[in-house]
N, C-alpha and C positions, 0 to 999 in steps of 0.2 A: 924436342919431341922424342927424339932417341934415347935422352936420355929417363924421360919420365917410363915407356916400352920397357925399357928395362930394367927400371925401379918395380915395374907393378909384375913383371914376370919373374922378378925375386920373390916377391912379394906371396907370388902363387907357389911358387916351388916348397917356400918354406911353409904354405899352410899345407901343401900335400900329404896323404899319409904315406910315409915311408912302404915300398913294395913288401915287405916280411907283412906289416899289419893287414894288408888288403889281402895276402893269402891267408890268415887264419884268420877271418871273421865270416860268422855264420846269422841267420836272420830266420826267423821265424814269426807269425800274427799267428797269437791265442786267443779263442774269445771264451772268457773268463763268464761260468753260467752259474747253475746249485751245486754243483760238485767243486769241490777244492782240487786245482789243477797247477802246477808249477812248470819250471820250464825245462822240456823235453833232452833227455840224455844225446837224441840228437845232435842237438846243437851245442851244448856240454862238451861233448868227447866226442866228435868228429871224426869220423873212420879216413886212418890215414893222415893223421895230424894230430899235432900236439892237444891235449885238452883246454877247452877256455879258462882262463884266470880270471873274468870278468862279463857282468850282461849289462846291458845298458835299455834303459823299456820306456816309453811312453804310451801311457793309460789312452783308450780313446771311447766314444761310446755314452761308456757309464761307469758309474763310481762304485768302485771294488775295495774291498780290503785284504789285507797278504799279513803274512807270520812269515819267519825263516826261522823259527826255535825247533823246527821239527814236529810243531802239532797245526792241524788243520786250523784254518779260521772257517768263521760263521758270520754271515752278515750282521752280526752285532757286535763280534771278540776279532781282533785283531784291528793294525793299524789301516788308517782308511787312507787311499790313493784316488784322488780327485782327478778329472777327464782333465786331461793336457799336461799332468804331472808327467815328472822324469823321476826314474831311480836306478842307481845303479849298484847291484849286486856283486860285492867283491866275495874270490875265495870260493875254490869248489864244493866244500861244507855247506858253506850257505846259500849256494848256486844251487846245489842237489834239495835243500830245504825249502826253498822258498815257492810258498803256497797261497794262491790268490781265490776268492770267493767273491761272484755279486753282492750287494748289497741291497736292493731292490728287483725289481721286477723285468728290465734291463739287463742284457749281459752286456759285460765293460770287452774291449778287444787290447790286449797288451799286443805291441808292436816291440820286438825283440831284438837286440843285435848283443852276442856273443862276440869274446876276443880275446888275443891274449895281447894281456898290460904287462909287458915290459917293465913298467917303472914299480911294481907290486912283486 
């Protein structure tokens, strides 16, 4: 028995995220309507902290489409992100870029978490 305790409390440790990561991540919920909105310099550049190297979002709602080329989408032009999708925005270029648009009649809500990736 003692020794399974402590197979599964390795177990945990090693899935934890290291204390540096839990202090630089930021989280914001966008809800994505007719106007093309991307995600807030807030949570980008962090007053008082490093800037994020990475976002990480799941679509919720309704079905949006986003660009990161630097021009707006329209609910017809750009790439479409289906409710329960994941994506993740590497690079503060394409962090400060990246532009989502409803697609229908529904606004879609992006659930957002910023961070900095070490391994990038």
């Amino acid at each position: 028995m003692r020794r399974m305790c402590a197979l599964a409390l390795t177990g945990a440790l090693l899935l934890a995220p290291p204390a540096w990561a839990q202090d630089h991540v930021t989280y914001e919920s966008v809800t994505v309507a007719t106007t093309a909105l991307g995600i807030t310099a807030a949570i980008r550049n962090p007053a008082g902290r490093p800037p994020q190297t990475a976002c990480q979002m799941r679509l919720e709602t309704a079905q949006v489409r986003f660009r990161w080329d630097g021009t707006d989408p329209t609910s017809t032009e750009g790439q479409l992100l289906d409710v329960g999708d994941l994506l993740t925005v590497r690079g503060a270029a394409f962090m400060a870029a990246f532009r989502a648009i409803r697609t229908g009649g529904t606004s879609g809500v992006l659930k957002i978490h910023c961070y900095l990736d070490r391994n990038n």
